[in-house]
N, C-alpha and C positions, 0 to 999 in steps of 0.2 A: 504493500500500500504506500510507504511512503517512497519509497524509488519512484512510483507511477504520480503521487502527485509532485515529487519535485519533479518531475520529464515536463512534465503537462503545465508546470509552472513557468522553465525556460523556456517550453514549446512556444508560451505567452506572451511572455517578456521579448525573446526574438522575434517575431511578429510583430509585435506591438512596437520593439525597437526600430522594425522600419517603419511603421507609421510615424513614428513623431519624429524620425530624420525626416522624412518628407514633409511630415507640420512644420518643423524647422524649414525647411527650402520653402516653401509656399509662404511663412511668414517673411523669409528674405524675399520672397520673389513682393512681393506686396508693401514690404516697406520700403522695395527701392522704386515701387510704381506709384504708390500715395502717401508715403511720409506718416508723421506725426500731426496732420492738420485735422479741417475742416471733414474733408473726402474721406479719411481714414476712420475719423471719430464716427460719421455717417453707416460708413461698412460695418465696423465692428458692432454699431448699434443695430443694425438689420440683422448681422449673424450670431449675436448674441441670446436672444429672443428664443428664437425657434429653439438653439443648442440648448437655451439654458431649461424648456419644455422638457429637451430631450433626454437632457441628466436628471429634473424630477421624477417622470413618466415612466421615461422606459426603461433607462441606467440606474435610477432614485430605488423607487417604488414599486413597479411593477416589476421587474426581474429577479429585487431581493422577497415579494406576494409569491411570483410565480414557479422558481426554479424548485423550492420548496415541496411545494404541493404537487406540481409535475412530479420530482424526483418519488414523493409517495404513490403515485400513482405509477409510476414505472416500478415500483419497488411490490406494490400491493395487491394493485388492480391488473385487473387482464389486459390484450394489447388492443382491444376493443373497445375498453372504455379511455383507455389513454390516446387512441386516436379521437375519440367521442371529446373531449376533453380538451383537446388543440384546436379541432373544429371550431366547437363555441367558445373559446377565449379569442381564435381568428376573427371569429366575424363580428364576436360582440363589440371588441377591439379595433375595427376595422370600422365597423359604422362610427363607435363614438367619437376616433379620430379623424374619420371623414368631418364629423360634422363642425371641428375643433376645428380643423383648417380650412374650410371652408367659412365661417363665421369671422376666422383670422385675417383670411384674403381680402372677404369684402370691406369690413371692420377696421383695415390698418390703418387709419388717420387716428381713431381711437386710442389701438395698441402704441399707437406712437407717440401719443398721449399723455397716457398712461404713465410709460415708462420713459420719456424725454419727457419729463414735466420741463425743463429750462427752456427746450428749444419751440415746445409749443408757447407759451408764457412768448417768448420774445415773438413769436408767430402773431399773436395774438393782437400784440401791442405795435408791431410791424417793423422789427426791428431786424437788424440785419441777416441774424441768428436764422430768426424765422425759415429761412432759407433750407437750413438742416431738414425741421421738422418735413415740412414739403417732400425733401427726398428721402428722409429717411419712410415715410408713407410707401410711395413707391417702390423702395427696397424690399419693402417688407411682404408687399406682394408678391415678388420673384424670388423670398427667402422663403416662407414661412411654409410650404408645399414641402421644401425638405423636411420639415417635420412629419409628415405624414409616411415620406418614404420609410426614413429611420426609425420611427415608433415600429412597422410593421418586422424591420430588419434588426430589430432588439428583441424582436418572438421570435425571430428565424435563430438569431446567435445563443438565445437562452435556450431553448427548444436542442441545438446542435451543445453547448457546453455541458446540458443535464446529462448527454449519452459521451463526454470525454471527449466531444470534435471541438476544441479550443480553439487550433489553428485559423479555421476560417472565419469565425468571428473576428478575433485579434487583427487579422490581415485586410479585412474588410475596410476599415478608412482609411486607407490606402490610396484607395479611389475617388474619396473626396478630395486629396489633396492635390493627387494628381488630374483631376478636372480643376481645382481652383487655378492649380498653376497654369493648366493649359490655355484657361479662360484669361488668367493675366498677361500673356502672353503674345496669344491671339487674337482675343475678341475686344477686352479693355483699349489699347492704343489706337484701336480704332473708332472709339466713343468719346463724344463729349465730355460724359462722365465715369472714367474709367471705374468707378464704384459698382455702374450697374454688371460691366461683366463681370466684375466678380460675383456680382448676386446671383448671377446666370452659373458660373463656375460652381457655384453651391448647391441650386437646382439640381444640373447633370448630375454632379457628384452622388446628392442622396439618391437619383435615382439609378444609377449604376450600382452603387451597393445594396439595395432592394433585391436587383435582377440577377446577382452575382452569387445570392445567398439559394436561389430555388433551385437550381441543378441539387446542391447537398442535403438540400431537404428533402427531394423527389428519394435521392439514393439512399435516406436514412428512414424510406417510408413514412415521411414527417408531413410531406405535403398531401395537406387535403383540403376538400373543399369548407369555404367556412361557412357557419349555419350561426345565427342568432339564437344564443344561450345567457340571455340578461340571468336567470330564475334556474340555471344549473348548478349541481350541488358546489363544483371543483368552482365552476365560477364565483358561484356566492361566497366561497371559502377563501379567492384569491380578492377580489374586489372587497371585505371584512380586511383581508391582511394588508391591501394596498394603501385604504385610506388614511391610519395613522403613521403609515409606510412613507407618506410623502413628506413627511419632516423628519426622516429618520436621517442616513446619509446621503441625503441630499440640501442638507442645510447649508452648507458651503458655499453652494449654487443659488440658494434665493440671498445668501449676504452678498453674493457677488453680482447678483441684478440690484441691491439696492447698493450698492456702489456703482452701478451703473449710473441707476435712476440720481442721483444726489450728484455725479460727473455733469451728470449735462448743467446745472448751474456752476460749476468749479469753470477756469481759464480753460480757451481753446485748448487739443491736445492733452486733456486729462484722462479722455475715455483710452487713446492710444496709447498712453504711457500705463495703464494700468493694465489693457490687453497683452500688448507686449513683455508685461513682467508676469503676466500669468501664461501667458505664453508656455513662457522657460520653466513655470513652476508645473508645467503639466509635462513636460515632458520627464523627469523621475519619478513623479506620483503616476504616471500612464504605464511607466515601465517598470516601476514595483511594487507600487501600492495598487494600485486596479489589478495589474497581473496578477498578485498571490492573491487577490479577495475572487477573482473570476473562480480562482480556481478549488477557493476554499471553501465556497459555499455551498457547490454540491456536495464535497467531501462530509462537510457538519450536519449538514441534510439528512446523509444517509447513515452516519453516525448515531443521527437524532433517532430517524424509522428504526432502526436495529436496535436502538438501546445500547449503545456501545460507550459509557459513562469515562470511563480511561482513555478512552480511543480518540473520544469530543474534547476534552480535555489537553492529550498532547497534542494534536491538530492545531490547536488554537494560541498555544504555544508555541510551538513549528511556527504561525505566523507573524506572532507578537517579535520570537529573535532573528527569521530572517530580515522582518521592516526595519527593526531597532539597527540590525550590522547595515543594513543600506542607506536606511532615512539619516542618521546620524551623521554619516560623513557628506551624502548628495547635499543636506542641511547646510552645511558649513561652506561647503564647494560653492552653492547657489549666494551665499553671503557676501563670499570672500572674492568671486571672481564674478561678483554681478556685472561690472561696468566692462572688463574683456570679453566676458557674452556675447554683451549685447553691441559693442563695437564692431565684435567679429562677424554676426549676426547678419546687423541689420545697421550700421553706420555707412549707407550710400543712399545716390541718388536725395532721394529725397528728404532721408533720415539723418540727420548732422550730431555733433557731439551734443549741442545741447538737449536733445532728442534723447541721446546715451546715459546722460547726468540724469535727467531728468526719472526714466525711466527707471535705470538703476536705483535710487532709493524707495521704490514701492516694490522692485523686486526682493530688495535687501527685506524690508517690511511682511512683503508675502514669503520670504524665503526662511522666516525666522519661526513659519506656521505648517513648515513642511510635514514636520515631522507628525503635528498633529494630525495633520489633514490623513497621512498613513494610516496612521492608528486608529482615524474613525473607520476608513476603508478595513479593515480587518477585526475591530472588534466590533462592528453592528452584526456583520454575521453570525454573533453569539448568538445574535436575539434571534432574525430573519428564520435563519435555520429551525430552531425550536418554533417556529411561527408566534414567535411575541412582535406583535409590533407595537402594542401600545405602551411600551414604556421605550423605546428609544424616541416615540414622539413627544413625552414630555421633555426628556432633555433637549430634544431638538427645538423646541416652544421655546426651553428658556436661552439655549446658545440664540439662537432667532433674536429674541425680544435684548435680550446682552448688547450683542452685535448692533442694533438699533442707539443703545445707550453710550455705546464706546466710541460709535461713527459721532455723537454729536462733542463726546469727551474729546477725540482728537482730529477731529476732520477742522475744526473750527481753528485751533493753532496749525496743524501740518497738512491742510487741504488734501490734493488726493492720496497723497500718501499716509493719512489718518487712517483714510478708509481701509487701506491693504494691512495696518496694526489692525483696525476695530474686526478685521475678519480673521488674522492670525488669532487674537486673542481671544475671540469665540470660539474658532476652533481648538484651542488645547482646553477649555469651558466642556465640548462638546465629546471631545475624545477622553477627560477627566471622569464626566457622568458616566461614561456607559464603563468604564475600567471600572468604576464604583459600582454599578450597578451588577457587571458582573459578578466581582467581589463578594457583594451581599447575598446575592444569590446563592453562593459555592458553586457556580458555574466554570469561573475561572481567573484562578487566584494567581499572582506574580511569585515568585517559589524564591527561595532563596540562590540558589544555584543563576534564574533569571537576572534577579538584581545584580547579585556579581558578574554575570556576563556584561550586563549596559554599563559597571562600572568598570571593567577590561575596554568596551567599547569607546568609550569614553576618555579613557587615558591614549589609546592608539590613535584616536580625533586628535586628540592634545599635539602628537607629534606631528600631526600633517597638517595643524595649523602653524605649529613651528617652522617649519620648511616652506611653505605658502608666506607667510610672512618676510622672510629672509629672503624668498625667489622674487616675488611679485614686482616687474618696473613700474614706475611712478607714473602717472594720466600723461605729464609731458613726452615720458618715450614712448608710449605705446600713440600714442597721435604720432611721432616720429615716423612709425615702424611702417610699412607698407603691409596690405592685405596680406599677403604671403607670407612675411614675418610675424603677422599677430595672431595667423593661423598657427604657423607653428610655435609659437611664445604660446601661444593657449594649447595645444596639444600637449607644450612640454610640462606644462603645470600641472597640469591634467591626470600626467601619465604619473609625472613622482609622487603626486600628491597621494592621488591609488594605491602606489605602490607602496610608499612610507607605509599605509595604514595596514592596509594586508600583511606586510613585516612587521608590524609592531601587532597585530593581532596574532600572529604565529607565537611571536617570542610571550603574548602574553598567556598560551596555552589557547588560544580560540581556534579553532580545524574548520571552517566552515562549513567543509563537506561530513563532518561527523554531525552536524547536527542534525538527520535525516534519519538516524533510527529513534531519536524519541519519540517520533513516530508509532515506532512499534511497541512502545514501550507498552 
């Protein structure tokens, strides 16, 4: 068992690792097409919307309702009622997000409303601003349809991870990024408002990865027709699990639209500096923190249906020290080498150093909430699995209503970069309760052997912040250095820094490939 979930973990993580290389090129490809301005602040708010739907809905709530109760019904019921079962979560799912984006479509001057309170207000009053709102409306027309694709193509990946197919989920955005870029590319330079073909780039995208998922469903006899089942049992039991489901982890995601919503009144260029620094922060949470939760929730699942009390227990374990040896040092990496990032990144065309300054302290801000953000991705599965959902929605109530409190504590002295603290600091809030929660339960408790691993962990961070410190050149020579050299000035950081840490976890007795049989323990 535990060989198979670590395979199926890296199967994820390398997978997943090309996806957000290519989110990285696509985000380069876009900052050096619309910068840090008006156009940019525009896109991000059209593509932020539907995405951020898409981490409540389908990544949030419904896959931590659903994988669940599928996995019992693969585990329990015949293969008649578990095709019965897909059916009607297909279709019930299928109309009710038809009629969510369609409402959306018609609706977007609202939506844009809503969530650009600044730039409608300047709309309003007819001020230059105004301007946004306007296209952000129309963006949102040609955005908000990818939600419909993706909602359906997160029943396809949940449906293919419940039977161990990781691979083509993980590999699946893939193809957004490579239609956004192609749309930057080709179709944007040739538009007035290169924004709209990115909007178009988004469209394609979701709907490529929709069509790309049905071939493995057909061959995992998954695909079938879907029939309206509002009043089905598995239904009624996934739609129960779903609703307090949607403040579980997915809270992250609604602090991170209301730092949307609160940008549009802050200076031009707030919503793209906050983009771009979560950017970079999704790219190690996509690569180990989502990777080990995709993988570990069927495992807790089936753990749960069996009654396997030892088995749920090290598992969850298993996830807590691989995030802690990874989150800890990516942590410190994303702090310490924020401004060569994003220089190497995304400093052309349109994006300039003060673009990189700029950005860089909300990343530093958001990068200081890394580690939480891990640990909620790995410890709400304690609950999901057992189909608790309504207690990680209280904690998520009060990370939520925090997060609200914190934004007006520091947005008001550090403007947007308040907002990237008031969301770091909800989330170690939110990843705090559910460790408590588990704790109280004796679901699962921090052991002492754990403790002393984050504290070995922790002193090996110590030396690769020591070497980092001593390596690092100063903002004047890395402006110096040409592309070429700052790629390789940041690869070579990159690589000792790694390196330091893995030698100093060696020497402090930590094997990281021994850690795979506690497993079986």
């Amino acid at each position: 068992m535990s060989k198979k979930l670590l395979r199926s973990g890296m199967i994820v993580s390398v997978m997943t690792l090309v996806s957000r290389v290519l989110g990285l090129v696509r985000d380069v490809v876009i900052a050096n097409l619309v910068g840090a301005g008006a156009s940019s602040d525009v896109f991000f708010f059209a593509n932020r919307i539907p995405n951020f739907l898409r981490r409540l809905f389908v990544e949030g709530a419904f896959a931590q309702a659903f994988v669940p109760v599928l996995t019992e019904y693969q585990e329990n019921k015949t293969s008649a009622e578990t095709k019965e079962l897909i059916a009607k979560v297909t279709g019930t799912l299928g109309v009710i997000i038809s009629i969510v984006t369609l409402v959306a479509v018609i609706g977007s001057p609202i939506v844009a409303a809503l969530f650009g309170g600044g730039w409608f207000w300047s709309w309003v009053n007819d001020e230059p601003a105004g301007a946004k709102y306007e296209l952000a409306s129309l963006l949102l027309k040609i955005t908000f349809p990818y939600l419909w694709f993706i909602t359906l193509t997160g029943l396809a990946g949940s449906i293919l991870n419940s039977r161990e197919k990781f691979a083509v989920s993980a590999f699946t955005p893939v193809f957004l990024n490579v239609a956004i870029i192609l749309a930057a590319i080709f179709i944007s330079p040739k538009l007035e408002n290169p924004e709209i073909g990115l909007a178009l780039g988004v469209f394609f995208g979701g709907l490529v990865q929709f069509l790309f998922q049905l071939p493995f469903l057909y061959k995992e006899k998954a695909l079938i027709k879907p029939s309206w089942g509002w009043n089905h049992q598995g239904v009624v039991k996934i739609r129960t699990l779903m609703i307090p489901a949607l403040f579980g982890v997915s809270v992250s995601q609604i602090n991170l639209l209301f730092d949307t919503f609160i940008a549009s009144f802050m200076m031009e260029g707030s919503i793209s500096w906050l983009y771009y620094s979560d950017r970079l922060l999704e790219f190690p949470l996509g690569l180990f923190g989502i990777a080990i939760a995709t993988v570990i929730l069927p495992a807790l699942s089936r753990k749960h249906v069996k009654d396997e009390v030892a088995g749920f227990t090290h598992t969850m374990d298993w996830g807590v020290k691989i995030i802690l040896m990874l989150g800890i040092p990516a942590m410190v990496g994303l702090i310490m080498l924020a401004k060569p990032m994003l220089m190497v990144l995304f400093m052309r065309g349109e994006f300039n150093f003060e673009g990189v300054e700029r950005a860089s302290l909300s990343l530093i801000a958001y990068g200081s909430g890394l580690l939480s953000f891990m640990m909620i991705k790995i410890l709400a599965p304690g609950y999901y699995s057992r189909q608790d959902t309504k207690t990680p929605v209280r904690y998520g109530i009060i990370a939520m209503v925090s997060n609200m409190g914190f934004n007006i504590v520091f947005a008001i002295p550090f403007g947007y970069v308040g907002l990237a603290i008031a969301t770091s600091l909800s989330a170690l809030l939110n990843a705090s309760l559910l460790y408590r929660g588990l704790h109280k339960a004796g679901v699962y408790r921090l052991s002492i052997s754990t403790l002393i691993f984050v504290f070995k962990n922790v002193l090996a961070v110590a030396s690769m912040i020591g070497l980092l410190l001593y390596l690092i050149p100063s903002d004047s020579i890395w402006l110096q250095y040409s592309l070429e050299q700052r790629i390789g000035e940041l690869t070579k950081l990159i690589a000792l820094g790694g390196l330091v840490y893995v030698c100093a976890l060696l020497l402090l007795g930590i094997k990281p490939w021994k850690l795979k049989p506690e497993l079986d323990a």
